[in-house]
C-alpha positions in Angstrom: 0.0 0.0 0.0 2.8 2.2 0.6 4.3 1.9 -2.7 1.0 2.4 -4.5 0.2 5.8 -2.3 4.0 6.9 -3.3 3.5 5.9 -6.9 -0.1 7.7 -6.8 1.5 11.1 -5.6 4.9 11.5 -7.6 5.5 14.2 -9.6 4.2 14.2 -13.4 8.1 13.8 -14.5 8.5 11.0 -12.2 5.1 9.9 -13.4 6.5 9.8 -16.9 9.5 7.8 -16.2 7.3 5.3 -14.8 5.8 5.1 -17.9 7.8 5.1 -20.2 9.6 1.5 -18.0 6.0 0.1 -18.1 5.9 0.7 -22.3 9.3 -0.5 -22.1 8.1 -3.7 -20.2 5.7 -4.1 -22.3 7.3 -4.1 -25.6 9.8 -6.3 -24.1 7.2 -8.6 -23.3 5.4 -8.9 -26.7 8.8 -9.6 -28.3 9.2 -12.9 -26.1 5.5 -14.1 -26.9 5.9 -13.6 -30.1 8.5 -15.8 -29.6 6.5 -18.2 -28.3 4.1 -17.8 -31.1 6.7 -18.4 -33.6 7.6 -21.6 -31.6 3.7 -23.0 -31.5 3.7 -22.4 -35.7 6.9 -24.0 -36.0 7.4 -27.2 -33.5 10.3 -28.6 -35.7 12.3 -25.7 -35.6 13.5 -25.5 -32.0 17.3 -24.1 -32.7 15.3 -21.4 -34.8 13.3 -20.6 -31.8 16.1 -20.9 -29.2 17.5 -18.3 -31.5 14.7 -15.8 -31.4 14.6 -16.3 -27.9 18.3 -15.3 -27.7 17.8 -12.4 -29.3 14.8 -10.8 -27.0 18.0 -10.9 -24.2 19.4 -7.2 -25.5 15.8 -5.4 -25.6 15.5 -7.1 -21.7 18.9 -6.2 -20.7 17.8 -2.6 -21.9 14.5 -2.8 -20.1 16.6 -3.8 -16.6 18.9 -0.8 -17.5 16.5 1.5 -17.9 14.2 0.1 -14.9 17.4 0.5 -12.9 18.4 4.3 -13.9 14.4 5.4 -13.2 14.5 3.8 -9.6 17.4 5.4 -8.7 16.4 9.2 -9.7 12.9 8.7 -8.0 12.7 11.0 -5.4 9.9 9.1 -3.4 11.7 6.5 -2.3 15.6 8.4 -1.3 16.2 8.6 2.0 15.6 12.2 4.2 15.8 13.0 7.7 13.0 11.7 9.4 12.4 8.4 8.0 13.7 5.9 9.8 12.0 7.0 12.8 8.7 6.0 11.4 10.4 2.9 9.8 11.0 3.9 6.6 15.1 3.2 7.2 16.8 2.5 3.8 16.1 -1.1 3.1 12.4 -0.5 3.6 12.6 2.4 1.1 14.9 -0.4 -1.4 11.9 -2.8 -1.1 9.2 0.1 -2.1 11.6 1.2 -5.0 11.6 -2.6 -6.4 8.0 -3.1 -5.7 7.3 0.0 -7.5 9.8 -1.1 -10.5 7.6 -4.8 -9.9 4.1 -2.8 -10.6 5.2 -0.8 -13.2 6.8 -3.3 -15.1 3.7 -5.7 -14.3 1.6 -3.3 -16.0 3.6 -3.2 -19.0 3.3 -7.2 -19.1 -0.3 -7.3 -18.8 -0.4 -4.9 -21.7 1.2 -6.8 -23.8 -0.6 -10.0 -22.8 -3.8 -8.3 -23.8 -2.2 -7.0 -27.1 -0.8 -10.6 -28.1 -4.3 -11.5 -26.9 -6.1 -9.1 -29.3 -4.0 -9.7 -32.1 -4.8 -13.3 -32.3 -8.4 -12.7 -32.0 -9.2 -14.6 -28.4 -11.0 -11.4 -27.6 -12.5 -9.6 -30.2 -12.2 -11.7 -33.4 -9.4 -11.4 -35.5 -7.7 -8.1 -36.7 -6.2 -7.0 -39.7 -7.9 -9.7 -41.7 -6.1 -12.6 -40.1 -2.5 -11.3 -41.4 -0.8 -12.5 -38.0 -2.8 -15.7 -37.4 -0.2 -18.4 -38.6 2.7 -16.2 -37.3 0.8 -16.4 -33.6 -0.3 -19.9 -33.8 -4.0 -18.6 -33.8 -5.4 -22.0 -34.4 -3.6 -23.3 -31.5 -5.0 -23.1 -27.7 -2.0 -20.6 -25.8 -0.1 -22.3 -23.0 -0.5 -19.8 -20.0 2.0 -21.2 -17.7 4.4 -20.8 -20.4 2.8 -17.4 -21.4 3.0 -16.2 -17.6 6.9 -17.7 -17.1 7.8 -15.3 -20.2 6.3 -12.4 -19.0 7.6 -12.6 -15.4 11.0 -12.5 -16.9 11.0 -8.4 -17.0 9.2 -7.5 -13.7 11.4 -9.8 -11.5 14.8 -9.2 -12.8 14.3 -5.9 -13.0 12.6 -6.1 -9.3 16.0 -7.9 -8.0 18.3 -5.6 -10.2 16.9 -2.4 -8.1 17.1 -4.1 -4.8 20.9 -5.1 -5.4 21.8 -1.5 -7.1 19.7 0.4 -3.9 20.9 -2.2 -1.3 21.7 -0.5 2.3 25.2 0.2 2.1 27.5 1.3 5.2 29.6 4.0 4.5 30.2 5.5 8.0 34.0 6.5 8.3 35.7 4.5 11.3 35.5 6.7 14.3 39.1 7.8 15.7 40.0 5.6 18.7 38.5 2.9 17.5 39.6 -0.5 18.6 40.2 -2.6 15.1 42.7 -5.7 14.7 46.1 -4.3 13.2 48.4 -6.2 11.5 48.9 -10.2 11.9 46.1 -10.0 14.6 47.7 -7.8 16.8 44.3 -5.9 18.7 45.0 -2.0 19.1 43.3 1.5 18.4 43.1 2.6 14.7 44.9 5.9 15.3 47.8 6.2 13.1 51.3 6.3 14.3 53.1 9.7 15.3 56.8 10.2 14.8 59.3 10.4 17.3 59.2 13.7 18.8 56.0 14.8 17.6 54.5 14.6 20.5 56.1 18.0 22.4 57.4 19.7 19.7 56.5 23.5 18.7 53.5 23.5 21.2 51.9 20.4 18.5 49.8 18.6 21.3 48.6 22.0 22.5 47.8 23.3 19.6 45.7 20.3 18.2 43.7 20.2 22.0 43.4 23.8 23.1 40.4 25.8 21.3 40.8 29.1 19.5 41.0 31.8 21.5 41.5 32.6 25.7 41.9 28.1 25.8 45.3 28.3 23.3 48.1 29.5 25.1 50.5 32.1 24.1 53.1 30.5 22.1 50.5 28.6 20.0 48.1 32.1 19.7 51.4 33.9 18.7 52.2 31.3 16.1 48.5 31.6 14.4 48.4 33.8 11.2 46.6 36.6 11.2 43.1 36.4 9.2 41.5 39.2 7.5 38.3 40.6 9.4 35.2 39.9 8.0 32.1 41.7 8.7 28.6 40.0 9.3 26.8 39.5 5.9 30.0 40.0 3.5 31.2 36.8 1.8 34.8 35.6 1.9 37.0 36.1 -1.0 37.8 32.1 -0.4 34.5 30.7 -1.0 34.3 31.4 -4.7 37.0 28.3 -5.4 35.2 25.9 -2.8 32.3 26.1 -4.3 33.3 24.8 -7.9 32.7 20.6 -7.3 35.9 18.7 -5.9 36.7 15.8 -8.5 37.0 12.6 -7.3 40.2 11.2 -5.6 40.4 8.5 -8.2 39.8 8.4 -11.6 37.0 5.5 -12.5 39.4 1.9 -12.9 37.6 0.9 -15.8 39.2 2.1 -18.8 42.2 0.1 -19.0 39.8 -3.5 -18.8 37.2 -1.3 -21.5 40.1 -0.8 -24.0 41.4 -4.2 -23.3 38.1 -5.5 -24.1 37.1 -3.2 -27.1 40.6 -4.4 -28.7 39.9 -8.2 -28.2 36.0 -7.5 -29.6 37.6 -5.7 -32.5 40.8 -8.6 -32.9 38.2 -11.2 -32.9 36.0 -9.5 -35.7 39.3 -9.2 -37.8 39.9 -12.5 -37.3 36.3 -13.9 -38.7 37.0 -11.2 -42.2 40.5 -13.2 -42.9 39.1 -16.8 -42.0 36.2 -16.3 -44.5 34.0 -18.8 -43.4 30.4 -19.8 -44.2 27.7 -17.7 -42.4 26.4 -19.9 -39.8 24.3 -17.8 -37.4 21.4 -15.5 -39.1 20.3 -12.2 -37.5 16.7 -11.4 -36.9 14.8 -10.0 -39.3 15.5 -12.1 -41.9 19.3 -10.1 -42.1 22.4 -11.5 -43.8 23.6 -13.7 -41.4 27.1 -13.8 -39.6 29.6 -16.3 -38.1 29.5 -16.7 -34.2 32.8 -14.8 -34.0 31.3 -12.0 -35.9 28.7 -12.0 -33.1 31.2 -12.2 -30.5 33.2 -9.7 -31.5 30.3 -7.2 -31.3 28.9 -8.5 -28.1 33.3 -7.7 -26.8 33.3 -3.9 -27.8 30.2 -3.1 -26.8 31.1 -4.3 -23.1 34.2 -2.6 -23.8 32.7 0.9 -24.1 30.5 0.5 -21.8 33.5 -0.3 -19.1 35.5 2.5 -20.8 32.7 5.3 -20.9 33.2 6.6 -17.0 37.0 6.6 -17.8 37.0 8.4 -21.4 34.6 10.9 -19.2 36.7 11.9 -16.8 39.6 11.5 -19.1 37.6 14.1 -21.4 37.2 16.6 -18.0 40.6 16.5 -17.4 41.6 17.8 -20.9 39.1 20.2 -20.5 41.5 21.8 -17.3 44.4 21.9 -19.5 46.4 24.8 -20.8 45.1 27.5 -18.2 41.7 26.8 -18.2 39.4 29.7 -17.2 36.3 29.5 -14.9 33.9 28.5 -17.8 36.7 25.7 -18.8 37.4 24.3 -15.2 33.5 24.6 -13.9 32.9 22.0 -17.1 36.1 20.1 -16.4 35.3 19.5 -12.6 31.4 18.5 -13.2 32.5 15.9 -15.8 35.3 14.4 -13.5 32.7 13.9 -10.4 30.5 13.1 -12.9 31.8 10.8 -14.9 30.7 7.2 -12.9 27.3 8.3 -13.2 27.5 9.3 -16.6 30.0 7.2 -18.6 28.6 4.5 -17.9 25.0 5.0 -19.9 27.2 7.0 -22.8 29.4 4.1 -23.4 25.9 1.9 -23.7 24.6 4.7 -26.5 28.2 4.6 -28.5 28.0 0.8 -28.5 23.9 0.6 -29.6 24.8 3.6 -32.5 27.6 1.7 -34.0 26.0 -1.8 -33.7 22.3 0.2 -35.4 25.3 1.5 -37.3 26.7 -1.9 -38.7 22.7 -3.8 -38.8 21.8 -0.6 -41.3 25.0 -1.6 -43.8 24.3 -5.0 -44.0 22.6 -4.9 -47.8 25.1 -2.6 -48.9 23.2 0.2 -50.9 19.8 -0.9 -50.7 19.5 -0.9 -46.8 18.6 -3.8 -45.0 14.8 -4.7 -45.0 13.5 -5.0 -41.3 10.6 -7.1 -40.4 8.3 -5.6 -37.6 9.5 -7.5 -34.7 13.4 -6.5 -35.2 11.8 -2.6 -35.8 10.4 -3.1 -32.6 13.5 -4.7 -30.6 15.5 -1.7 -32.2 13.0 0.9 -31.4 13.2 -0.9 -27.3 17.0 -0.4 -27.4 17.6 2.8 -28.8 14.9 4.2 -26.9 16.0 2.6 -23.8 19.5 3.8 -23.9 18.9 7.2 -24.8 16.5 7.3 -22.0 18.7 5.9 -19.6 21.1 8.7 -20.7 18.7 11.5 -19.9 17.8 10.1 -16.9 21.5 10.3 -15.7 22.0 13.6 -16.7 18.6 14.7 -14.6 20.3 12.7 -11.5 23.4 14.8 -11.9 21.8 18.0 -12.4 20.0 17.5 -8.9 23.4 15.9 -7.4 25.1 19.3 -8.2 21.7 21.7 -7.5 23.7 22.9 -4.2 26.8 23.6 -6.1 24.8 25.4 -8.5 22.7 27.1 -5.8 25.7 28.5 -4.3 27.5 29.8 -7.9 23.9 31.8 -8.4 24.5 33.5 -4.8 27.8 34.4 -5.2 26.9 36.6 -8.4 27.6 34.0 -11.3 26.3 34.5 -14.4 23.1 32.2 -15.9 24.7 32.3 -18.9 28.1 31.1 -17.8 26.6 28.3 -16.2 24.4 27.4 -19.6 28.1 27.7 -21.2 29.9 25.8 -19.3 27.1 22.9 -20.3 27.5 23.6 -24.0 31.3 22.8 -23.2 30.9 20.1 -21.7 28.4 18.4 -23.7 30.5 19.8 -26.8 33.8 18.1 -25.6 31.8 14.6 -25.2 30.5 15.1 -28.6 33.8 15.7 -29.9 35.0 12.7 -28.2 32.4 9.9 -28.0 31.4 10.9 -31.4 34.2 9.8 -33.8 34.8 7.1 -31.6 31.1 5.6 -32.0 32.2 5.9 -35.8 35.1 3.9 -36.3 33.6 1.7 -34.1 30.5 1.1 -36.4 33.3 0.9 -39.3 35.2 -1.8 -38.0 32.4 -3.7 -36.7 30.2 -3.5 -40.1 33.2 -5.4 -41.8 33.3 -8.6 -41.8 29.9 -8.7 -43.1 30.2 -6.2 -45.9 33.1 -7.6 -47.1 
């Protein structure tokens, strides 16, 4: 009941993104009972099913994704100050994001069930003058367990995919002074060690215990530096700096494994053009087909941008801050470095989808490759999917930053700069992303042009 009255009083946008998962869901879901259609018409052709079947895993995986990026930016179920004392500590609010992920994605299912339904006339008679009938077994009775086990697939992993992404996670620093094990066992505080000498020297124990002021005594008060004084209501020259967004510490450790990867994707694709061999595994839609290596090969660098997208990100940030950068130059550089986990990851999904859309589209050299309305639909879900999971990480870092931004606006910065200094940065991932998605789509649409 709780996750129906949050779901009931969400804000439109929020609203929307909840729909849009439950059209996803339920695209997703007609695409495996059509499968199941095509299996009822065709009972001897069970590696030809399998292999439909196989296929519907990329628009689910894209589903999940998507599922996954909407839980996460719903503001219903994040955690504020107050909650847990009426019990809503974070794992309840995980378990009302999943079940909300579980209805929405339900809703899609049963949509689809009732489209399927319609289309092969077990509720209204039969439409479009029985054109889909032998393609959806419509002389055959439907098996609903088997019906029902295909369309659970979407609402429970992506259920279980936003319980283990929004999973309580303890983050508290260890307090000072606490008792830990040290090293081979041995049982001692977790204060780290001071040098010899440090303890009396230049007044350091005094200073670090005595407060500011009357408490300090005089060799430690005379050894302060003298700050500038500040009136009530005037703003330090300091806070100007602080207020642009720290980067991270570390720079995301995925780009060496995502070049690794994209290489050996890319290897094994060369490797299937010099061998030559016989096309053994078609592509839906009634496409040229492709040897399994082929299929490998793309299946290799599209992990391999996706593990190298947070990397090229805050690779692309840093060059940004190069060369004297100005403030428009290092705002852009800093938001894309703290950015970059959150969104590299759903960039280096949208390069891989372009150029493998890219290579599918130069399959019949000039003439285009003729897609049936089931592999339409499975490239509508993916593209669609991935560009939405994009915009949905770019609204969760605009409201990560909205206090950075909050405090730019107050200390007299420009609207403009701050509407520049997102042209930059969406420029620089343009300039980057973008001829890399090409050559990409180049290398991976040969071995089957050729």
């Amino acid at each position: 009941m709780l996750a129906l009255r949050l779901t009931r009083g969400a804000h439109p946008a929020v609203q929307l993104r909840r729909l849009l998962v439950a059209a996803a869901s339920a695209g997703t879901g007609f695409l495996l009972l059509c499968t199941l259609g095509y299996a009822m018409s065709n009972p001897d052709a069970g590696s030809g099913s399998l292999l439909r079947l196989a296929w519907c895993a990329t628009p689910l995986a894209t589903t999940v994704y998507f599922a996954v990026a909407v839980a996460r930016t719903d503001p219903a179920t994040s955690p504020r100050t107050g909650l847990s004392a009426i019990g809503l500590g974070p794992a309840r609010l995980m378990a009302v994001s999943a079940t909300t992920t579980a209805l929405a994605c339900t809703l899609g299912s049963m949509l689809a069930l009732l489209f399927f339904l319609h289309l092969r006339g077990d509720l209204t008679g039969m439409p479009f003058d029985g054109a889909a009938a032998e393609f959806l077994a419509a002389d055959s009775p439907l098996p609903l367990p088997a019906a029902l086990t295909l369309l659970s697939l979407t609402p429970v992993i992506a259920s279980l995919s936003v319980a283990l992404t929004l999973r309580p996670r303890d983050d508290r620093p260890t307090p000072p002074g606490t008792r830990t094990f040290g090293r081979f066992g041995a049982y001692g505080s977790g204060k780290a060690r001071e040098t010899f000498g440090a303890y009396g020297r230049f007044g350091a124990r005094l200073r670090a215990t005595a407060r500011p002021g009357k408490d300090a005594p005089p060799q430690a008060r005379a050894s302060e530096p003298d700050l500038p004084a500040q009136t009530e209501g005037q703003a330090s020259p300091d806070l100007a700096p602080d207020t642009l967004p720290a980067p991270p510490a570390d720079p995301p450790k995925g780009l060496p494994w995502g070049i690794a990867v994209l290489a050996a994707g890319l290897a094994v694709e060369t490797y299937a053009t010099r061998s030559g061999g016989t096309p053994t595994t078609p592509l839906p839609g009634g496409l040229a087909g492709g040897a399994p290596s082929v299929l490998i090969g793309w299946l290799l660098t599209a992990t391999g941008l996706a593990l190298a997208g947070p990397g090229l990100t805050h690779l692309c940030g840093r060059l940004l801050q190069t060369a004297r950068p100005g403030a428009l130059r290092l705002l852009a550089g800093r938001v894309l470095m703290t950015e970059s986990t959150r969104i590299g990851r759903p960039l280096g999904v949208v390069c891989a989808v372009a150029s493998g859309a890219y290579a599918m589209t130069a399959l019949d050299g000039p003439d285009g490759a003729e897609f049936g309305p089931l592999t339409t639909l499975g490239l509508l879900l993916v593209v669609g999917c991935t560009l939405a999971t994009l915009l949905t990480a770019a609204v969760e870092a605009k409201h990560a930053r909205a206090d950075t931004t909050e405090a730019l606006l107050r200390l007299g910065a420009p609207t403009t700069m701050l509407r520049g200094a997102a042209a930059v940065r969406a420029g620089a991932l343009l300039a980057l992303f973008g001829p890399l998605t090409l050559v990409v789509a180049e290398l991976a649409a040969l071995p089957l042009t050729s």
